[in-house]
Backbone as XML, in Angstrom:
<?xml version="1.0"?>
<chain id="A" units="angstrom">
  <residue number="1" name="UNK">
    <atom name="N" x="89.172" y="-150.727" z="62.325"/>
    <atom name="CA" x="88.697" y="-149.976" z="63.458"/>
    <atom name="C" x="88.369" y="-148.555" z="63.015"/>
  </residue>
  <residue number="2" name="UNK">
    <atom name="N" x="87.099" y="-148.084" z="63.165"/>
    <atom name="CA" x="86.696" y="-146.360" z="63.141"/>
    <atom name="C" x="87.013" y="-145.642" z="63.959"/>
  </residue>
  <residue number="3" name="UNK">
    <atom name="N" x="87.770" y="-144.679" z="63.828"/>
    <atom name="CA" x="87.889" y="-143.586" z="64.623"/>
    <atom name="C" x="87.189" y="-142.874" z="64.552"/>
  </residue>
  <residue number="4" name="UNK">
    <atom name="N" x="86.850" y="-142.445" z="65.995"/>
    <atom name="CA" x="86.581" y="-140.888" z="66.073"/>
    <atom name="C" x="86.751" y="-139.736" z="65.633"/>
  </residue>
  <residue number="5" name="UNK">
    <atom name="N" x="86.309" y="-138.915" z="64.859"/>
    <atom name="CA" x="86.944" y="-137.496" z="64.204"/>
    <atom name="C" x="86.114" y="-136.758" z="65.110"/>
  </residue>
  <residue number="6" name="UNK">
    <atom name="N" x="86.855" y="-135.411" z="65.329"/>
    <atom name="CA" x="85.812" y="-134.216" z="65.961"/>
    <atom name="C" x="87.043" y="-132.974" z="65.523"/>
  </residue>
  <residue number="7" name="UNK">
    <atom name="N" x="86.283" y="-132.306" z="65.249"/>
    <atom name="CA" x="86.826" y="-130.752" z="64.655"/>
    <atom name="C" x="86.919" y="-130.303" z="65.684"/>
  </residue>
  <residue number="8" name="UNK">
    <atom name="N" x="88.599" y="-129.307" z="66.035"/>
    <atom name="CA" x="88.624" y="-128.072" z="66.943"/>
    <atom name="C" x="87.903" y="-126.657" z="66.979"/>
  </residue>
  <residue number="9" name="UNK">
    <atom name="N" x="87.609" y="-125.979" z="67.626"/>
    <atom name="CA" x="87.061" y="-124.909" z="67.201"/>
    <atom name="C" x="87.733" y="-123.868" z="66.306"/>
  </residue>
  <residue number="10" name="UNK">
    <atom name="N" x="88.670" y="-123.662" z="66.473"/>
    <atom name="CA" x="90.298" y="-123.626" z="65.629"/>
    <atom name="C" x="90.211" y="-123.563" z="64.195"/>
  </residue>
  <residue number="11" name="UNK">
    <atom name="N" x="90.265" y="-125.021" z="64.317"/>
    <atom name="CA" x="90.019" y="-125.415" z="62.654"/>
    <atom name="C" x="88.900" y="-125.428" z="62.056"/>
  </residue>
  <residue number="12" name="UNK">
    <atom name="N" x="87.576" y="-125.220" z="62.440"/>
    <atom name="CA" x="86.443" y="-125.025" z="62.160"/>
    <atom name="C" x="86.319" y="-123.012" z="61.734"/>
  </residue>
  <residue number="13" name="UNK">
    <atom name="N" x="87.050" y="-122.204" z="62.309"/>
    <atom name="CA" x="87.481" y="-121.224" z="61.959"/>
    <atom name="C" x="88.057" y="-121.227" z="60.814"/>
  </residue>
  <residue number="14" name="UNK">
    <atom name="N" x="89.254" y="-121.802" z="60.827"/>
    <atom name="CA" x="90.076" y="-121.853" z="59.529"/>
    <atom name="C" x="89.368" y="-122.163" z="58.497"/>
  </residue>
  <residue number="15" name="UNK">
    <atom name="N" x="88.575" y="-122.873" z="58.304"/>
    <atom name="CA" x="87.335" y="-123.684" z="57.250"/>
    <atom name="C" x="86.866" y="-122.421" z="56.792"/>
  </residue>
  <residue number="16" name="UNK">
    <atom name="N" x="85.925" y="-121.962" z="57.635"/>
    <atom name="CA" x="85.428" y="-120.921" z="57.472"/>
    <atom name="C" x="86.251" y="-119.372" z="56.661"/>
  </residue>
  <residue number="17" name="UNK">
    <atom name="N" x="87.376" y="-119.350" z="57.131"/>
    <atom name="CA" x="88.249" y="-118.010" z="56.370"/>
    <atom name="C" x="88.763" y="-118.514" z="55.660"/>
  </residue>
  <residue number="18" name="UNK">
    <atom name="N" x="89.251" y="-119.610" z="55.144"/>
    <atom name="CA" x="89.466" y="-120.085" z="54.059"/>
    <atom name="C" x="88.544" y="-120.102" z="52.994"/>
  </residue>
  <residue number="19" name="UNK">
    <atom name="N" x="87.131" y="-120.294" z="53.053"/>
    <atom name="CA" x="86.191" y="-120.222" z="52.172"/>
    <atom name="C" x="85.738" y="-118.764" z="51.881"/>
  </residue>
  <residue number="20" name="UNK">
    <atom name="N" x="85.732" y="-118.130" z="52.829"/>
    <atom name="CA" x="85.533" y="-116.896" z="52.696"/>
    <atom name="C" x="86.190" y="-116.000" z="51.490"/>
  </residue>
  <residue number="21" name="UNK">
    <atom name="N" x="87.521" y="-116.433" z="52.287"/>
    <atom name="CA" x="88.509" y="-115.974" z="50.946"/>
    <atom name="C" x="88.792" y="-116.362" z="49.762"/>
  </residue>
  <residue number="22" name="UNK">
    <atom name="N" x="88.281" y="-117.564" z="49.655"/>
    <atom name="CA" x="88.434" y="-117.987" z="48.353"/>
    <atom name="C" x="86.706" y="-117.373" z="47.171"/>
  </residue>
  <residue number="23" name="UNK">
    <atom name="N" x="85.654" y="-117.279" z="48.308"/>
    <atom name="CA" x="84.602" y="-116.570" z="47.640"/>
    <atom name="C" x="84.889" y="-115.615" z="47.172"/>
  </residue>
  <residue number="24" name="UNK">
    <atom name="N" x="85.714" y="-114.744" z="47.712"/>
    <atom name="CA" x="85.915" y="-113.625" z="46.685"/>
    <atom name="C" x="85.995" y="-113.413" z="45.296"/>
  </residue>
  <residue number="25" name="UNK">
    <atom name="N" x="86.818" y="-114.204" z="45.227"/>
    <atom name="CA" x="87.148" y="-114.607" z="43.806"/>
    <atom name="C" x="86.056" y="-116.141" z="43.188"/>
  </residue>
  <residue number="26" name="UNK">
    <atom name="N" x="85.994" y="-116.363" z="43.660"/>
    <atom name="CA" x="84.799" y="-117.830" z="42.779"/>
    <atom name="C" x="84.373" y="-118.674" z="44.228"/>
  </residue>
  <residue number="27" name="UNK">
    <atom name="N" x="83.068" y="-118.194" z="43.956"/>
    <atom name="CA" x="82.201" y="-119.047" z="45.379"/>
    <atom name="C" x="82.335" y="-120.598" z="44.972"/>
  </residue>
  <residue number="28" name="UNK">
    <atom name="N" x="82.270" y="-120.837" z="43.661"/>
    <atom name="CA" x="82.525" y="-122.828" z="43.521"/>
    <atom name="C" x="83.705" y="-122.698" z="43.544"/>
  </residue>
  <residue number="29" name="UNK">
    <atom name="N" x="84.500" y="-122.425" z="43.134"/>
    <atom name="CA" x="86.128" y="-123.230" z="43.993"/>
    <atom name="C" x="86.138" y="-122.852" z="45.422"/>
  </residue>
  <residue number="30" name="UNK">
    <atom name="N" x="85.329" y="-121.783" z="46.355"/>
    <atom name="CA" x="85.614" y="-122.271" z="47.540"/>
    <atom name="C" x="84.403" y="-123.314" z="47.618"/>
  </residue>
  <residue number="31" name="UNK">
    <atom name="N" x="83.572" y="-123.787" z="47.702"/>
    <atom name="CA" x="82.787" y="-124.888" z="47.516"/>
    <atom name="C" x="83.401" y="-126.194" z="47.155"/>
  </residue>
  <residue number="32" name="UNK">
    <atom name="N" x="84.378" y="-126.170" z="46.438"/>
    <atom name="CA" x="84.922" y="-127.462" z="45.850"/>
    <atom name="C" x="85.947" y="-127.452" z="46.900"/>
  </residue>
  <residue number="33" name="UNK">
    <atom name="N" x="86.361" y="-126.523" z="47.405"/>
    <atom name="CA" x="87.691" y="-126.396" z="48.705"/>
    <atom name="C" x="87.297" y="-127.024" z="50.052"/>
  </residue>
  <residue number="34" name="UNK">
    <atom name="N" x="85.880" y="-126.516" z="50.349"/>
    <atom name="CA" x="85.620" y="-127.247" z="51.874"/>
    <atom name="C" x="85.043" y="-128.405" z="51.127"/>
  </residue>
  <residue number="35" name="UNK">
    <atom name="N" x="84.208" y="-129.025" z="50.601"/>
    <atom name="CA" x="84.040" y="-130.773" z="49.861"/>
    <atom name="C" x="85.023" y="-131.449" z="49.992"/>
  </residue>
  <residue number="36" name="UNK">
    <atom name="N" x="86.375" y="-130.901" z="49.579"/>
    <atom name="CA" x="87.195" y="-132.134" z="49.290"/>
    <atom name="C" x="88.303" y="-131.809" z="51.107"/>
  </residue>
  <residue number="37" name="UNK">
    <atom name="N" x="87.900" y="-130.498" z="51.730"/>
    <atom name="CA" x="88.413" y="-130.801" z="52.778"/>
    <atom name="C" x="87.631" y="-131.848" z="54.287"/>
  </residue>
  <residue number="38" name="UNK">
    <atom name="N" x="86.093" y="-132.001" z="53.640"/>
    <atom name="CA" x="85.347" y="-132.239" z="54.287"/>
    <atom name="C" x="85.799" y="-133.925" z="53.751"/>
  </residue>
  <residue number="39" name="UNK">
    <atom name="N" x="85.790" y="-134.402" z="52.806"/>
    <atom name="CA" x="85.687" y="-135.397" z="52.063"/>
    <atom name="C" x="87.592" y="-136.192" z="52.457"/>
  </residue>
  <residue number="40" name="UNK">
    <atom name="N" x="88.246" y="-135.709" z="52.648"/>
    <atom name="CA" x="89.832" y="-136.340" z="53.117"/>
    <atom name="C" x="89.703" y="-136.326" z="54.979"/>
  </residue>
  <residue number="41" name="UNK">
    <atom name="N" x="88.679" y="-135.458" z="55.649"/>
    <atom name="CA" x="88.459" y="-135.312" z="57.096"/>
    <atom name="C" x="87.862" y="-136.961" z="57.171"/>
  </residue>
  <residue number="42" name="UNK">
    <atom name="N" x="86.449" y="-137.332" z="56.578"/>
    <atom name="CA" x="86.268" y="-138.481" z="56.981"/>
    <atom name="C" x="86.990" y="-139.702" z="56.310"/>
  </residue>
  <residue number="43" name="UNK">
    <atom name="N" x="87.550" y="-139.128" z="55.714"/>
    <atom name="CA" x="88.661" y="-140.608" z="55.422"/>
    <atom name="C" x="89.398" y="-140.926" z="56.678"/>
  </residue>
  <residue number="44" name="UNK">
    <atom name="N" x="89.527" y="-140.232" z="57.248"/>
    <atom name="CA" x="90.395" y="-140.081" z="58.724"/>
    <atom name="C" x="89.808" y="-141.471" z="59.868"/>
  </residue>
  <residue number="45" name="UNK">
    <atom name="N" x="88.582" y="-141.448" z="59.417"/>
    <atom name="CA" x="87.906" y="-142.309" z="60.652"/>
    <atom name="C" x="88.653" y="-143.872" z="60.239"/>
  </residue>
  <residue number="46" name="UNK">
    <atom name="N" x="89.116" y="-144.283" z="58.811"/>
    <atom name="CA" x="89.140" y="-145.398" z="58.416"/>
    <atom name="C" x="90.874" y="-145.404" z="58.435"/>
  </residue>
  <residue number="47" name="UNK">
    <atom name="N" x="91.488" y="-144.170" z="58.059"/>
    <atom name="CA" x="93.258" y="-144.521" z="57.508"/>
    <atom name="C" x="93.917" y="-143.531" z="58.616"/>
  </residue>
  <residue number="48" name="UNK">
    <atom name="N" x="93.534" y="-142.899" z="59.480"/>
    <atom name="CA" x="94.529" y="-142.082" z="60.204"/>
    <atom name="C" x="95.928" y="-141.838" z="60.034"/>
  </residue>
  <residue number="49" name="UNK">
    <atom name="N" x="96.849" y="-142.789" z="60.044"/>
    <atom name="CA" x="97.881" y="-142.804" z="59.611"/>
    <atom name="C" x="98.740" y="-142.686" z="58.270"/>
  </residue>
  <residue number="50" name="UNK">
    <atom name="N" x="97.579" y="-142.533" z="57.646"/>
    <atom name="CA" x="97.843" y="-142.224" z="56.169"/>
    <atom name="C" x="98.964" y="-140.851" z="55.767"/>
  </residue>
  <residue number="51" name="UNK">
    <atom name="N" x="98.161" y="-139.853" z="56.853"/>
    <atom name="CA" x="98.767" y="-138.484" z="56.764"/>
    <atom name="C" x="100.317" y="-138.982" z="57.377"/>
  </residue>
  <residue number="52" name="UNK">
    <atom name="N" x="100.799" y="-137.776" z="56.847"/>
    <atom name="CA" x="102.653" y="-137.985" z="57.074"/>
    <atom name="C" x="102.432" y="-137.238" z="58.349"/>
  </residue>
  <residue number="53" name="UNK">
    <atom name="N" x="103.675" y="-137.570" z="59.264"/>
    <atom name="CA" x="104.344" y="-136.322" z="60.666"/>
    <atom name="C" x="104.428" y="-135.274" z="60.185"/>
  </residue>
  <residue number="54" name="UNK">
    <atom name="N" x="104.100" y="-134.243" z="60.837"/>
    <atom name="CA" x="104.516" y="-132.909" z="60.790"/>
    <atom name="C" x="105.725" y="-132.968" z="61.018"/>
  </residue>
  <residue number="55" name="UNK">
    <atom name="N" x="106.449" y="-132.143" z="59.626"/>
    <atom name="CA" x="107.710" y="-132.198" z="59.699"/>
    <atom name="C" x="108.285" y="-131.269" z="61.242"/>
  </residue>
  <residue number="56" name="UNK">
    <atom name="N" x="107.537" y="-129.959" z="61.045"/>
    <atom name="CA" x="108.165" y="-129.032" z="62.170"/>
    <atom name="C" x="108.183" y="-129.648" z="63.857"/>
  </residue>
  <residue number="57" name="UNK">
    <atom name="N" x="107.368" y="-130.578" z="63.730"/>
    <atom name="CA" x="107.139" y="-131.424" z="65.238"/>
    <atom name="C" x="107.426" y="-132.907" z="65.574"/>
  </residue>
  <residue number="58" name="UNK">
    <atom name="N" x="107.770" y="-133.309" z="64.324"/>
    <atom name="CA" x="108.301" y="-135.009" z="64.414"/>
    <atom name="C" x="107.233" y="-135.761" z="65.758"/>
  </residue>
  <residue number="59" name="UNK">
    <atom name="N" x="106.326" y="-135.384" z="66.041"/>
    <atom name="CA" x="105.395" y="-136.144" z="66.868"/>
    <atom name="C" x="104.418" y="-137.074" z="66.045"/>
  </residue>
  <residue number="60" name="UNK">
    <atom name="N" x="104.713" y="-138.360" z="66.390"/>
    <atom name="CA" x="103.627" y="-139.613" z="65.217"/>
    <atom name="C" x="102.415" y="-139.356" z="65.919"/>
  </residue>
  <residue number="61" name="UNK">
    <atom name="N" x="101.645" y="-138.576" z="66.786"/>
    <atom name="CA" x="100.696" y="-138.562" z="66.999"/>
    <atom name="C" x="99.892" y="-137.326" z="66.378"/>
  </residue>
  <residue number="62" name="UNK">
    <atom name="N" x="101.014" y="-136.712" z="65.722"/>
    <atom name="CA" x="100.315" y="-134.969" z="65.261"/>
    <atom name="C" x="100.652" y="-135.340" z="63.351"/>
  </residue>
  <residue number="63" name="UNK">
    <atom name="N" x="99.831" y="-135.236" z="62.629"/>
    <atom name="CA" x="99.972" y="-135.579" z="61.353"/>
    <atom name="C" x="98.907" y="-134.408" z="60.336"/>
  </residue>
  <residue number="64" name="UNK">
    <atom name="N" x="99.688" y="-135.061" z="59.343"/>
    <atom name="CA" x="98.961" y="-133.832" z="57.931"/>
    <atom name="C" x="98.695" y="-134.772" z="57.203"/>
  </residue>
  <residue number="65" name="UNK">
    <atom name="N" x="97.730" y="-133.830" z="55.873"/>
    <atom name="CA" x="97.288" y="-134.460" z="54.740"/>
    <atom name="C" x="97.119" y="-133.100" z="54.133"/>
  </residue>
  <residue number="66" name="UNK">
    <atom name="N" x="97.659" y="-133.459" z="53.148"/>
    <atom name="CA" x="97.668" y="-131.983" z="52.121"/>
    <atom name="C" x="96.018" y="-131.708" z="51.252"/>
  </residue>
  <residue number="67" name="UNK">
    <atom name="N" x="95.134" y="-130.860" z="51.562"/>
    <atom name="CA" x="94.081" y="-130.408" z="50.768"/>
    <atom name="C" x="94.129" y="-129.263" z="49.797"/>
  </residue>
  <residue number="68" name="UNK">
    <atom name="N" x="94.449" y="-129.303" z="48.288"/>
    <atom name="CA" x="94.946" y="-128.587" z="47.636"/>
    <atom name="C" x="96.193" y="-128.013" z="48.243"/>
  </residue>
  <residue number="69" name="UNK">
    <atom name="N" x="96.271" y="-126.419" z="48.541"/>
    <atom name="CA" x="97.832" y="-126.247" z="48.691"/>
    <atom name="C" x="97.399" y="-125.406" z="50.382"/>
  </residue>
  <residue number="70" name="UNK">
    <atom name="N" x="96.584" y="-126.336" z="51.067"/>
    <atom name="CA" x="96.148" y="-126.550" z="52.261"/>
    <atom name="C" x="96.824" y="-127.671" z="53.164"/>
  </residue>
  <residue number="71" name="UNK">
    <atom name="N" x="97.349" y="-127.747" z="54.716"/>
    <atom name="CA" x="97.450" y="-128.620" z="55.086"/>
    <atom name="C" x="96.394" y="-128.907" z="56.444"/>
  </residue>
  <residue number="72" name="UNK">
    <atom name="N" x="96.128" y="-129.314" z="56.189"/>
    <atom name="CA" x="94.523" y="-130.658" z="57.265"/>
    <atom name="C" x="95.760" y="-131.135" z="58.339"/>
  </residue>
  <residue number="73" name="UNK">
    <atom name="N" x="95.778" y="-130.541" z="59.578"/>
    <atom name="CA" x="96.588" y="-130.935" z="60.624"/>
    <atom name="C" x="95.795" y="-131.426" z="61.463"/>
  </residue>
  <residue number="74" name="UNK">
    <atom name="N" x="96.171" y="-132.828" z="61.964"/>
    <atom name="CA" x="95.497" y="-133.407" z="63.278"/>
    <atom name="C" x="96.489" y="-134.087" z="64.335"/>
  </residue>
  <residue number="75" name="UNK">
    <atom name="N" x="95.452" y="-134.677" z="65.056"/>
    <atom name="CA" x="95.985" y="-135.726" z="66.293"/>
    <atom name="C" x="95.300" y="-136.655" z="66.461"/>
  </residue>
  <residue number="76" name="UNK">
    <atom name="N" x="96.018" y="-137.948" z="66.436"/>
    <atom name="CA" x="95.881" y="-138.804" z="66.879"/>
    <atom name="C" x="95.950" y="-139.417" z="67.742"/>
  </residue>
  <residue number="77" name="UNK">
    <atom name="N" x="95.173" y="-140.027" z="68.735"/>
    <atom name="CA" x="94.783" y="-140.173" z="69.933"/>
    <atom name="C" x="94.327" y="-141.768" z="70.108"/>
  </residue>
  <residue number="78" name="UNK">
    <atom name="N" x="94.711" y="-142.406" z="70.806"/>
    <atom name="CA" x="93.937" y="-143.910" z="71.164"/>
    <atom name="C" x="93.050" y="-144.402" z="70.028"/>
  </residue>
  <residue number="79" name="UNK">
    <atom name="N" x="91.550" y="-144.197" z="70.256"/>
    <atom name="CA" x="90.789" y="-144.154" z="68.335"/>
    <atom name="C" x="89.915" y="-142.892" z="68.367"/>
  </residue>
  <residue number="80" name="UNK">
    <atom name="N" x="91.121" y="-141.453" z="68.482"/>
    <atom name="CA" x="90.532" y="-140.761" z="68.649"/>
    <atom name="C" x="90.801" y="-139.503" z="67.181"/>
  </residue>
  <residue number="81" name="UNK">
    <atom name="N" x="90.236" y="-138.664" z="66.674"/>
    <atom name="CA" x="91.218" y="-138.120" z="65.654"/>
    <atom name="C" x="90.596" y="-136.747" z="65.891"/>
  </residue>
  <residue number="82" name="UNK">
    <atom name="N" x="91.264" y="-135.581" z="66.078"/>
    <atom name="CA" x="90.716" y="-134.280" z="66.636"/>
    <atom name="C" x="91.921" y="-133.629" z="65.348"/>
  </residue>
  <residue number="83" name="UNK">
    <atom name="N" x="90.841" y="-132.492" z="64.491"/>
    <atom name="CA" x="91.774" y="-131.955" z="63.404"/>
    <atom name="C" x="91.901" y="-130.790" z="64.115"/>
  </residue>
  <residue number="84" name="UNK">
    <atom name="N" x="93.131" y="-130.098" z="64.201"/>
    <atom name="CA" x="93.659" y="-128.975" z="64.910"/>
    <atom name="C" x="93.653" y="-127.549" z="64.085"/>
  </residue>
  <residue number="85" name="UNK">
    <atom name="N" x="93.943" y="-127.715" z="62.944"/>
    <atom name="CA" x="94.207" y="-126.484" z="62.294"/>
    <atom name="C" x="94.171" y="-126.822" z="60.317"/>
  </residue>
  <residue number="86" name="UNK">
    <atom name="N" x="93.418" y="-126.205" z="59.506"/>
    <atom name="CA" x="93.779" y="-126.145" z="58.164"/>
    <atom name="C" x="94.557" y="-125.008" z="58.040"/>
  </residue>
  <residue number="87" name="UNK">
    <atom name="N" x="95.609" y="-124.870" z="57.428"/>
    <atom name="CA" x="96.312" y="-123.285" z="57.138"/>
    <atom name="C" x="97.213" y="-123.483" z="55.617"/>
  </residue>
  <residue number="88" name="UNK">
    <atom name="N" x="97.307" y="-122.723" z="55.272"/>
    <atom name="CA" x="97.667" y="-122.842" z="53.624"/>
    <atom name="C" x="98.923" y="-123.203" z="53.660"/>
  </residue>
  <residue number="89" name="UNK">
    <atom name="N" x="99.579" y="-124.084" z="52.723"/>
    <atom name="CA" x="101.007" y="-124.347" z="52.872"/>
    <atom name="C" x="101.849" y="-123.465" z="53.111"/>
  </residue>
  <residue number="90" name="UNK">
    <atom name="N" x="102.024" y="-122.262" z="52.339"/>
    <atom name="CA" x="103.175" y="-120.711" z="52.643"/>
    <atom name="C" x="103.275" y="-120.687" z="54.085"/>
  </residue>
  <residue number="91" name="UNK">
    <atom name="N" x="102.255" y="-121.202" z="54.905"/>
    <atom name="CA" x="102.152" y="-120.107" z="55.752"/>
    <atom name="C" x="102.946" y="-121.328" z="56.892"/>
  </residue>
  <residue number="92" name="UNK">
    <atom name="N" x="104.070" y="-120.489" z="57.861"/>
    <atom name="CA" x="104.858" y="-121.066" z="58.714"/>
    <atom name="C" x="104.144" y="-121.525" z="59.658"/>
  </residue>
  <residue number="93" name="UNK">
    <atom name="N" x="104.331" y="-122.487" z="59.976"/>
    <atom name="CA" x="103.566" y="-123.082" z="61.626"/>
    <atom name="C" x="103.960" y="-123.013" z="62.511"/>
  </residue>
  <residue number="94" name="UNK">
    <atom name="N" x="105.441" y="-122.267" z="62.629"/>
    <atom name="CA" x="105.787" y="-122.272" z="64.465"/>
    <atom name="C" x="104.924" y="-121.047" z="65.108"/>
  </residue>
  <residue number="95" name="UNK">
    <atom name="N" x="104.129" y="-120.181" z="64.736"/>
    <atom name="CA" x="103.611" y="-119.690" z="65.558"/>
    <atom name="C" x="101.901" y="-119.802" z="66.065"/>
  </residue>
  <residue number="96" name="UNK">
    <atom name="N" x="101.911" y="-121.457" z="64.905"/>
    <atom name="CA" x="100.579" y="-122.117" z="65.782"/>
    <atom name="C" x="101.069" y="-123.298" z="66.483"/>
  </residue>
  <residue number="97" name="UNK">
    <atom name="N" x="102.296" y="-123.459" z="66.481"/>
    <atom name="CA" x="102.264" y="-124.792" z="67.289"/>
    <atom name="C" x="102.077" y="-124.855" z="68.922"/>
  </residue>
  <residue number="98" name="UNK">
    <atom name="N" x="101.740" y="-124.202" z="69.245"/>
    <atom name="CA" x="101.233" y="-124.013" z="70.890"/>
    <atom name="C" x="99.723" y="-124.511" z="70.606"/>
  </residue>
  <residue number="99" name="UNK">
    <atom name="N" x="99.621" y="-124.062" z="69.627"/>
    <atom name="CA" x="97.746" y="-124.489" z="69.220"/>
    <atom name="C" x="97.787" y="-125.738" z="69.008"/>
  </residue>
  <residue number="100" name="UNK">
    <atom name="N" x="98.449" y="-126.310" z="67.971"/>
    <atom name="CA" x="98.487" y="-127.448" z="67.870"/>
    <atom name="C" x="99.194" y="-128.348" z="68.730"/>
  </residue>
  <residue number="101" name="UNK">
    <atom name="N" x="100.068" y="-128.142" z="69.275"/>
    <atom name="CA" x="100.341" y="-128.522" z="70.759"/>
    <atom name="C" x="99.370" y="-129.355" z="71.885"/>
  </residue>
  <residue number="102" name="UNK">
    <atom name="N" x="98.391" y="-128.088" z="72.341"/>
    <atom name="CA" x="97.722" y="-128.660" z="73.296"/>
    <atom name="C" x="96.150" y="-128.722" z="72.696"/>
  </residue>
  <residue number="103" name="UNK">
    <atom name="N" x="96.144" y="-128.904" z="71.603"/>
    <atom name="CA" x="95.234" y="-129.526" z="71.251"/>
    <atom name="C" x="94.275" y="-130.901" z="71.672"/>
  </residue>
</chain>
């Protein structure tokens, strides 16, 4: 069964400042950064469940997949898959989980 993927506006941000910042320093590794984040997004339509639970939320409907030392956060929905947020591993998530929440 294919799922649905659709990007938040959110995480379509994050894409974006993530590449940004990584141009600074070498425009092809941020190039190779959104490819392979673009490239594990549509794997999503075929394995959804692949990604592990978010540890901080133990919800089987809210899941990750690690993109380099990035995590690709979504939801899973009926056959629906809406990615909520990319944010770099360091960085704590309880003060997006309202975002990712009502996502």
């Amino acid at each position: 069964m294919d799922y649905r993927v659709s990007w938040s506006p959110t995480a379509l941000d994050d894409v974006d400042a993530i590449a940004e910042y990584i141009s600074r320093d070498s425009p092809a590794y941020a190039r190779a950064v959104v490819v392979k984040i673009r490239d594990t997004v549509r794997k999503l339509k075929d394995f959804p469940s692949a990604g592990r639970v978010v540890p901080e939320l133990a919800d089987e409907k809210i899941r990750e997949r690690f993109v380099y030392s990035y995590r690709l956060i979504y939801r899973v929905q009926n056959s629906d898959v809406l990615i909520v947020a990319v944010v770099h591993g360091r960085r704590l998530l309880e003060p997006l989980l309202d975002q990712v929440n009502d996502a």
